[in-house]
C-alpha positions as CSV (number, residue, x, y, z in Angstrom):
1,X,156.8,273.3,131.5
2,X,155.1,275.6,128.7
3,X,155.7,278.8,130.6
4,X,159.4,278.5,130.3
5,X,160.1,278.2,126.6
6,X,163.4,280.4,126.0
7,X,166.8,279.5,127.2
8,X,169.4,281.9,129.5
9,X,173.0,280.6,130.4
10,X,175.5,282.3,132.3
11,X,178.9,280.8,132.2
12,X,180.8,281.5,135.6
13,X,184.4,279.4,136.5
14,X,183.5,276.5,134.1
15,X,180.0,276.2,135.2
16,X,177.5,276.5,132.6
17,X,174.1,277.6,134.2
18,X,170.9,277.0,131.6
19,X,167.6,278.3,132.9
20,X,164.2,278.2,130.7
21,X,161.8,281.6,131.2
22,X,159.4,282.7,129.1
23,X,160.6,285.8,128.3
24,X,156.9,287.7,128.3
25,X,156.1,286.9,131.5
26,X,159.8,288.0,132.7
27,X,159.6,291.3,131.3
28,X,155.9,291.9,132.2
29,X,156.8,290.9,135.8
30,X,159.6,292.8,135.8
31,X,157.8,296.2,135.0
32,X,155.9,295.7,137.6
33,X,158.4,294.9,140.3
34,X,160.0,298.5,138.9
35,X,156.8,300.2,140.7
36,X,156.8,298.2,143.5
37,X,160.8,299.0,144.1
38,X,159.8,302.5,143.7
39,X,156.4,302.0,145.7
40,X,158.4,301.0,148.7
41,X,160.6,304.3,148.7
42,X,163.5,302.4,146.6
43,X,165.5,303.5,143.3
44,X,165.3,300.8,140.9
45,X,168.1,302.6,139.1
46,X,170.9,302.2,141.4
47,X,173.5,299.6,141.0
48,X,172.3,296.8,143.2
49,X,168.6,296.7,142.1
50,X,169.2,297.0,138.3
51,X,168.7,293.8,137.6
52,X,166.1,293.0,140.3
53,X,162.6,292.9,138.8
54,X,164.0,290.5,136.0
55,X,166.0,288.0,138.9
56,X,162.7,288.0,140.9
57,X,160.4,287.8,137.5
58,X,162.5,284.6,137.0
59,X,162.3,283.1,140.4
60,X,158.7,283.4,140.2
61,X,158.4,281.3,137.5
62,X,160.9,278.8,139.0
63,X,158.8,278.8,142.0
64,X,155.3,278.4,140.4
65,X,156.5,276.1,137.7
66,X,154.5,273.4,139.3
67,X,151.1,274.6,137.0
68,X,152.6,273.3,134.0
69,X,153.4,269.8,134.9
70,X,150.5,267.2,135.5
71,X,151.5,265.1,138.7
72,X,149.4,262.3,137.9
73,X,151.7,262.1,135.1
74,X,154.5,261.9,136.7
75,X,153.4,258.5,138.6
76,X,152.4,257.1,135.5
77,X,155.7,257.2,134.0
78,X,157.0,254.8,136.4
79,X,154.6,252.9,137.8
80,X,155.1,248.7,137.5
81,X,152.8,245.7,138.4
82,X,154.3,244.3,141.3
83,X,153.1,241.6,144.2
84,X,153.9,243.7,147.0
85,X,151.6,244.7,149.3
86,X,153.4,246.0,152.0
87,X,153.8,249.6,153.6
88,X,156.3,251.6,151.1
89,X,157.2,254.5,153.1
90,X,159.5,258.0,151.9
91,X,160.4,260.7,154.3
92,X,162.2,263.8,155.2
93,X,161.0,264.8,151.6
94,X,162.4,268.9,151.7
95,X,159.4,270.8,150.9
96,X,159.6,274.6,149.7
97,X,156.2,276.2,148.7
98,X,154.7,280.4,148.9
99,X,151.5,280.8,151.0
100,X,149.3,282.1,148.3
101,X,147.7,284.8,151.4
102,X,151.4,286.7,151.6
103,X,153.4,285.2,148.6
104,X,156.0,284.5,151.6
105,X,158.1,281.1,151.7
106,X,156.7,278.2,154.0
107,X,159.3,275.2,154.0
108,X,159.5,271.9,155.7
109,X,159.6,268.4,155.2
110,X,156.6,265.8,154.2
111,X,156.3,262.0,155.1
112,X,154.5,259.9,152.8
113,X,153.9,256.2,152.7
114,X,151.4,254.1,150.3
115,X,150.2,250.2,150.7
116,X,150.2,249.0,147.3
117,X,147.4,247.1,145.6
118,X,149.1,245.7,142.4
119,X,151.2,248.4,141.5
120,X,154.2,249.9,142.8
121,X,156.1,253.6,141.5
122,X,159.4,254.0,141.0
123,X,160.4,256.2,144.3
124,X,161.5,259.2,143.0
125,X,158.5,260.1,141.4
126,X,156.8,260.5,145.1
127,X,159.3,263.2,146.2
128,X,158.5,264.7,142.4
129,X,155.2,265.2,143.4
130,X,155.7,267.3,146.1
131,X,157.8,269.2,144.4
132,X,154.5,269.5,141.1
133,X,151.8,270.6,144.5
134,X,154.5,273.0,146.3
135,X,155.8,274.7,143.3
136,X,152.3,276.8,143.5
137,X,150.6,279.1,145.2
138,X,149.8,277.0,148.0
139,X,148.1,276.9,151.7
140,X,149.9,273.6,153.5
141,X,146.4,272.3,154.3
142,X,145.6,271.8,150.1
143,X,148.9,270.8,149.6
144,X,148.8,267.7,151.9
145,X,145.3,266.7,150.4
146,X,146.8,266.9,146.8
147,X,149.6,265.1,147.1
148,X,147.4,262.3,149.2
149,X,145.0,262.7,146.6
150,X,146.9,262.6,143.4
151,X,148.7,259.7,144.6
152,X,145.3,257.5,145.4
153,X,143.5,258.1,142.5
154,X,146.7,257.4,140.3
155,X,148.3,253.8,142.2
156,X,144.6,253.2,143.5
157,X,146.7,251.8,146.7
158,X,144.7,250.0,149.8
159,X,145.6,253.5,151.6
160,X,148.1,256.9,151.6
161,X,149.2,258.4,154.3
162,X,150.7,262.1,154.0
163,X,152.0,264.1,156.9
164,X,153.9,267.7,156.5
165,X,155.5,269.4,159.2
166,X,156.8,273.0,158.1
167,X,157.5,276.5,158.8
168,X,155.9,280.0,157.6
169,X,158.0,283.0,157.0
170,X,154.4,284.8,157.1
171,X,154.7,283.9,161.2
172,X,158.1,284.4,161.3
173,X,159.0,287.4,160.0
174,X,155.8,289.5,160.0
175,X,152.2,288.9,162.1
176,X,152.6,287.0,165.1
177,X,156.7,286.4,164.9
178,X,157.1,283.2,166.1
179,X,160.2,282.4,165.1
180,X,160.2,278.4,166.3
181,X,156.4,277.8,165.8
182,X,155.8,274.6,163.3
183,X,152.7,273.6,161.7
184,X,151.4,269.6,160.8
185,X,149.1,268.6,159.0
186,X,148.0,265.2,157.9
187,X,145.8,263.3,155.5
188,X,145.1,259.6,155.3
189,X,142.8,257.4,152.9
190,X,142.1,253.9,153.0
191,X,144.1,251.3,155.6
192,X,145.6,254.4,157.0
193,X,142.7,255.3,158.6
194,X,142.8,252.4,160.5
195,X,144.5,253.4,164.4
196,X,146.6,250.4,164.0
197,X,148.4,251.1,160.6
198,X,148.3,254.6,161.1
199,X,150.3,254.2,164.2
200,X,152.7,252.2,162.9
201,X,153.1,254.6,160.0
202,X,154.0,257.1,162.4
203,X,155.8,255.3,164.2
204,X,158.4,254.8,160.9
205,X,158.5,258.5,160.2
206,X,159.8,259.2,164.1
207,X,162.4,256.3,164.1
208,X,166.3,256.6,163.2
209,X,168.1,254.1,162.1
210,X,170.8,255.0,163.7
């Protein structure tokens, strides 16, 4: 991640914390947080907002970190030749991005399955590409096509299937406040698009195996 380049650790009851900022962008943020603080009718000088514009100067660059890292990459640097060409199939994958329109949280989960055509990747690299798309500014619709995207052109698979299912603090807590609304949305190449596959794809995400 090339944005965070200088180290901060905070010892507390044995447990050594070590987070990476660039310290640059953390104090340019932070200035300007200062004026928003104050722009709402806040004091940025009393006790419990000291050290605010530099806490959310930091978690923005946790939360956007996903610029620096090439997701193509990622798959790359585990991918084997394998004689499987079966459904491979990950869900429940926790999903936390910011709608780039209110810079407010949308969260969720994302199912994702691949039929491989000669290659397979090791599967913690597919939940690690979520995490490279949502750790932007993002809209949920782009984020489902990159990950299906990233993931095709990378494995070159006979098809992807990607389906997210989350929820937008930018409903929730301001515009229409709908507390318990979710939104889906889906992207498929290849054998997925076929009814009979895709069904049975969805079928896999719904199932417990309880």
């Amino acid at each position: 991640m090339s944005n965070l380049t200088d180290f901060d650790s905070e010892e507390q009851d044995g447990y050594i914390k070590i987070d990476q900022y660039n310290t640059k962008h953390v104090d340019r943020i932070a200035t300007y947080y200062k004026d928003i603080l104050e722009a709402i009718g806040e004091d940025p000088k009393r006790e419990g907002l000291i050290k605010t514009p530099e806490r959310v100067a930091k978690a923005l660059q946790f939360l956007t970190h996903g610029y620096d890292i090439d997701a193509a990459q990622v798959l790359r640097s585990a991918m084997f030749e394998e004689d499987y060409s079966q459904m491979v199939v990950v869900k429940d994958i926790e999903v936390y991005s910011m709608c780039e329109h209110h810079m407010l949280p949308f969260f969720g989960k994302a199912h994702i399955a691949y039929i491989p055509n000669g290659h397979i990747v090791g599967l913690s690299k597919i939940p690690r590409v979520v995490d490279v798309f949502a750790r932007r500014l993002q809209v949920q619709e782009r984020l489902t096509n990159e990950i299906r995207d990233c993931i095709q052109d990378t494995l070159n698979p006979a098809g992807v299937a990607v389906v997210m299912e989350c929820k937008h603090m930018c409903m929730a807590m301001r515009g229409v406040q709908k507390q318990n609304s979710v939104t889906t949305t889906s992207a498929f190449t290849g054998a997925f698009q076929n009814d009979v596959t895709r069904s049975e794809f969805l079928r896999l995400i719904t199932a417990s195996l309880d």
